[in-house]
N, C-alpha and C positions, 0 to 999 in steps of 0.2 A: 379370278382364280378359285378351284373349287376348294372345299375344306382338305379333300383327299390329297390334292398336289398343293395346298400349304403345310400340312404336315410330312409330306415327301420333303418341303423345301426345306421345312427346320429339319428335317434327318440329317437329309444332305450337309446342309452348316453348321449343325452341331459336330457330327463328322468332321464337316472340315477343320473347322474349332479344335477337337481334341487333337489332330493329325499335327496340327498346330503348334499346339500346346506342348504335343509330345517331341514335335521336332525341334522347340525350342528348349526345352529343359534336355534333350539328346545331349542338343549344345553346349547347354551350360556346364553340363553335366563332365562332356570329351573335355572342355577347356579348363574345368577346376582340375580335371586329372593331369593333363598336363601342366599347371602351375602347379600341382602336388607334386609330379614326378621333377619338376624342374627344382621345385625347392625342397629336396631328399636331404637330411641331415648329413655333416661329414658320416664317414664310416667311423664305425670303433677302432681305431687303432690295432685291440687285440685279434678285430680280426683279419686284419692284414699281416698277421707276422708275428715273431719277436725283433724288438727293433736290436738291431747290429750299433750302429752308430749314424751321426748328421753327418751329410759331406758339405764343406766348406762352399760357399755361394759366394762370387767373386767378378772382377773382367780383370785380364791381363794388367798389372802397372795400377789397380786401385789402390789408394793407402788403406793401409787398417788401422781404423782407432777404438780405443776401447768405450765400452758400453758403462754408461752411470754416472761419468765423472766428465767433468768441464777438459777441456782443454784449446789449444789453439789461439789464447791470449789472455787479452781485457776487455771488456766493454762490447762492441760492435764486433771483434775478432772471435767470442766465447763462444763455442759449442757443444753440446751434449746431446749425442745422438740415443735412438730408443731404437732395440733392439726385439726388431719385428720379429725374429726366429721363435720367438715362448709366445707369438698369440694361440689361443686355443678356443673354441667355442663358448668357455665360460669366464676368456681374458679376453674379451676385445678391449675396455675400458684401461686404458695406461694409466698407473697410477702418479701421482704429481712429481715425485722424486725421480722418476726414468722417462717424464715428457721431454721431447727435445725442448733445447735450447738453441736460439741462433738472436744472439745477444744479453750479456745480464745487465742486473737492476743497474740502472746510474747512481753513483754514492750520494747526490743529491736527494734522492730518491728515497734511500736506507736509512737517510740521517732523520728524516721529515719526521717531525712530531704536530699533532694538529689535526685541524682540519684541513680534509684536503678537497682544494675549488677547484672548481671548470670554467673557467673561462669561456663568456658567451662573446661573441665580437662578430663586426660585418654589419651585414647589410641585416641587421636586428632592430625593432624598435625600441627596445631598453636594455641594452649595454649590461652586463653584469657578469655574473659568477653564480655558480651552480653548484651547493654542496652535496659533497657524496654523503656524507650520512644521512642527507634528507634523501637522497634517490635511491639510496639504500634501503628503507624503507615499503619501498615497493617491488623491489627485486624476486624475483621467482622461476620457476626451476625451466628453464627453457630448452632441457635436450642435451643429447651425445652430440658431437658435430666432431669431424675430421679436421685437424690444422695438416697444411703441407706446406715447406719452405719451397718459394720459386725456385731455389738454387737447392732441390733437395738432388742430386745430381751423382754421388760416390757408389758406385754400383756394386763396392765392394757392405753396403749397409742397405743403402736408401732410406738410412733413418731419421731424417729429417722430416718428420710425421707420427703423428698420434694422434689418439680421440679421446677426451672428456667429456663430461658431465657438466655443462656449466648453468648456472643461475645469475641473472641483470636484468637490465630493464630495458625491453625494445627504445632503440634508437628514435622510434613515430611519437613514443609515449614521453621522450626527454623533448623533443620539440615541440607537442602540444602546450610545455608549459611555457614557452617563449612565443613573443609577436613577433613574429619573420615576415622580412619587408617584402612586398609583391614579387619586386624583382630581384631576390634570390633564389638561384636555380639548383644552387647543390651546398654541400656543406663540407668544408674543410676539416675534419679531426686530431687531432695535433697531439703530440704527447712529450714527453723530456726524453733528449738523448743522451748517451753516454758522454762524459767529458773525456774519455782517453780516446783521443785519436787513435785511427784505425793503420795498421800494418799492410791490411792488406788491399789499402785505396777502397772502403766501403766511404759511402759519402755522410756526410750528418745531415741531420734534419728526418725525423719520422713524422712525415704526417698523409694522408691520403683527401682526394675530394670525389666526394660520390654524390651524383645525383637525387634529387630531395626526391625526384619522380619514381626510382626504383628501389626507396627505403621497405615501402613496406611488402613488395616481393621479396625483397632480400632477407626482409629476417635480423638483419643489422641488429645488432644489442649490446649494453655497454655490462661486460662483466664485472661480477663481483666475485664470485662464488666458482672455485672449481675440484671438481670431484667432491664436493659436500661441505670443503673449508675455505676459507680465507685464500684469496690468489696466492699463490708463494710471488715471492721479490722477481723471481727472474723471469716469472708469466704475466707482470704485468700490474701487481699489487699496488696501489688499492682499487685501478679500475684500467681495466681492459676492452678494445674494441674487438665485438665478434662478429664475422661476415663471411657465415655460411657458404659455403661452395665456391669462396673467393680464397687463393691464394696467401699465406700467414704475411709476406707484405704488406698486407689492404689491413692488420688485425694490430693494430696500434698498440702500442704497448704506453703505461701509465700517461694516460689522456687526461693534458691540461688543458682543451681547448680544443672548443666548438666555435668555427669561423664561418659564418653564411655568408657565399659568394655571388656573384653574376658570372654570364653568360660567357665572359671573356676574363677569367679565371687563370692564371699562371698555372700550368703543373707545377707541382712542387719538387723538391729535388731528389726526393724516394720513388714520384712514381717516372724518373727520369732516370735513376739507378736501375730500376729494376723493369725498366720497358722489354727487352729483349728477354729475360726469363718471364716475363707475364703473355709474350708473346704478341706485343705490339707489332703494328705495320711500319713505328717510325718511331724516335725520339722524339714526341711532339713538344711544342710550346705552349700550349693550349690542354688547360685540362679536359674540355670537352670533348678532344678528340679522339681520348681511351680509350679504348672497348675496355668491356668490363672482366677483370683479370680470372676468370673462371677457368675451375679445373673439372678440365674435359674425363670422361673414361678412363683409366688405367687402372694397371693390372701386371702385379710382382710377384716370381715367386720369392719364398721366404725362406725356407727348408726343406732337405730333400732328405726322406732317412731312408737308410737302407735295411731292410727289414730282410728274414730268415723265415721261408714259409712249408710247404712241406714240399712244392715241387721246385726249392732254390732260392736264389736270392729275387729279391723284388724292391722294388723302388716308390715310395711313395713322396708326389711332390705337393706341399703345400704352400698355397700364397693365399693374396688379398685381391678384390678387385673394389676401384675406391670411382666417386666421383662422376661429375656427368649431370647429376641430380635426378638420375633416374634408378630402377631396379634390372641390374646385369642376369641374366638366367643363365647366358650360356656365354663361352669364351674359347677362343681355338688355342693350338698350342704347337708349337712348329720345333725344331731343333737343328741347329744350322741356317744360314741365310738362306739357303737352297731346298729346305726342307718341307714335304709337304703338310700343309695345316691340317689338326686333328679338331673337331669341334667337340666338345663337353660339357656336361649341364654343371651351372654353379651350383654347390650344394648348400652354400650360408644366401640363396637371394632372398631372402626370408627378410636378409635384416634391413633399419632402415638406411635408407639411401645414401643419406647425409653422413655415412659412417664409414665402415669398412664392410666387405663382406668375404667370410673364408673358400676359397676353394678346394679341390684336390684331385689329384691326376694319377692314376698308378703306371707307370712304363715301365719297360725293359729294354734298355740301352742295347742295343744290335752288337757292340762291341767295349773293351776299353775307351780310352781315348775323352779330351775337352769336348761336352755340348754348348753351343749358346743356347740357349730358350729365349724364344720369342713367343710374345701375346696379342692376342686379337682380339673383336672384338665381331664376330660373324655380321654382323646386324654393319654395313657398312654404312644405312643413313646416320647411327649415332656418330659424333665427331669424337675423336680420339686421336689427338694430335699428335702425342708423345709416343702412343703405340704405334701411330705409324711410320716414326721416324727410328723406333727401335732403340729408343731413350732408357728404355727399364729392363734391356737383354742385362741377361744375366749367364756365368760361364761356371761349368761343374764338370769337374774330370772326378771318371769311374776309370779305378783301377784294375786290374785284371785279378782274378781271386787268388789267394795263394794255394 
């Protein structure tokens, strides 16, 4: 090839090269706009309106119970729901006094002066106990995470759910310090239950078994620390089980005991209570045969205020979209069972996964009259179990103006 058509060739392929170059940064370029445009901040409020008033978020026949305060027994009957309506883009974080409760401390529990041990047991080679203040020591700040009760279910709340701050020491890094026998395959977690029988047929016994194979995907870690202090009593003080994007079932509450099991393992009688809200295929006998109680996509609204703008009244709906383990962009919105789906960019997908993130919708109700709201989730390979059965509808009647 002559000098003259080798440099013809490098024109040509530098050309091509820049053509390249330029079509690939086009790229990159259109797709950061769209993950900019999809993760747009809520709006300001002020400028949607002056707000009028909340309309009450409900279904027909739900109970109302109040926000802050225990009620509904002793022990395994105790609940205290958090009252999702006040999130705002600078309160995602629920603070330890309004985190739900769905059981309080055991009086065994409240009395304990001491050292408090874990119990090493099973298929271990040296048998012992495990003290928290030595594992204390190592504890450090591990993240916001979402808790949600499998039975978080009152449509008139949904507030069986929160997110903190917590601080412990991964679940890999308390096994490294024990010899686990070859043939242990998961590990049993155990913790103290309430002494007052339960009202309302909840069974005793908290403990869960999770596979030793999917500790360190999961994240698993034994708290100490939430929102920056000392567990409170009723989240599990002095140490807490936390597992990520698992259902607050699986999240033991004051764990005495680490039991390494085989292959042919008994369920225990929590993950046999609570097989049908974790969404088991069956009541198994066998802990092996759980899937792993993960919470799928979903997406609530929270509140709906009615705002004063200059061309009338206006409606803006705020909720959350939680879960999945992925980042939600966008979410339909439908009203009535029969209603056509509306699709909308999420404006908090910014934040992390593992947490909550805020949305917001502005409509204009066609008429008076009860809406349900329904949620989706456009992207139908993500599973969203609960969304699709219409678990998290919610009912709001706009009244006709005066």
């Amino acid at each position: 090839m002559s000098r003259l058509a080798l440099r013809a060739f490098d024109d040509v392929t530098r050309r091509e090269a820049l053509v390249r170059i330029a079509s690939a940064s086009a790229g990159i370029f259109a797709s950061y706009l769209d993950r900019l445009a999809a993760q747009q901040p809520c709006s300001d409020p002020a400028s949607t309106g002056t707000l009028i008033d909340t309309l009450p978020l409900s279904r027909s026949g739900a109970p109302v119970q109040p926000y802050g305060v225990k009620f509904g027994g002793r022990g395994l009957d105790a609940r205290l729901i958090t009252d999702l309506s006040k999130l705002e883009p600078d309160r995602l974080i629920i603070p330890n006094a309004e985190a739900f409760v769905r059981t309080e401390c055991p009086a065994a529990v409240a009395r304990h002066r001491g050292l408090w041990r874990i119990r090493t047991t099973g298929l271990v080679r040296a048998g012992g106990s495990l003290v928290l203040d030595e594992l204390s020591k190592s504890a450090r700040p591990m993240g916001a995470h979402l808790c949600e009760c499998s039975g978080n279910n009152n449509p008139a709340n949904f507030g069986l759910m929160s997110v903190a701050e917590w601080d412990g020491v991964p679940l890999v890094d308390v096994l490294s310090r024990l010899e686990v026998a070859n043939d242990a395959t998961a590990v049993l977690v155990g913790g103290v239950d309430p002494e007052t029988p339960s009202a309302t047929g909840s069974m005793a016994g908290a403990s869960w078994v999770i596979p030793l194979a999917q500790l360190d995907r999961l994240g698993a870690f034994l708290a100490v620390r939430m929102n920056g202090d000392a567990l409170p009593l009723d989240h599990g003080r002095p140490v807490r089980l936390v597992v990520p994007g698992w259902y607050a079932a699986t999240w033991i509450k004051w764990v005495d005991e680490l039991r390494f099991v085989g292959a042919n393992e008994l369920a225990s009688s929590q993950m046999k209570e609570f097989a049908g809200r974790t969404h088991q295929s069956a009541r198994h006998n066998l802990a092996r045969d759980y899937a792993a109680p993960e919470i799928q996509v979903a997406a609530v609204p929270v509140r709906i205020e009615r705002r004063r703008t200059a061309t009338g009244i206006s409606y803006r709906i705020v909720g959350i979209v939680w879960g999945g383990g992925q980042k939600v962009d966008r979410l339909a919105i439908r009203f009535g069972a029969d209603g056509p789906w509306t699709p909308f960019p999420v404006c908090g997908a910014s934040g992390p996964s593992g947490t909550w993130s805020l949305w917001e919708f502005q409509w204009q109700p066609p008429k008076p009259g009860t809406y349900g709201i329904f949620l989706s989730v456009p992207d139908h390979s993500i599973p969203q179990r609960r969304l699709d059965s219409g678990y998290y509808m919610r009912e709001v009647t706009v009244q006709a103006p005066p």
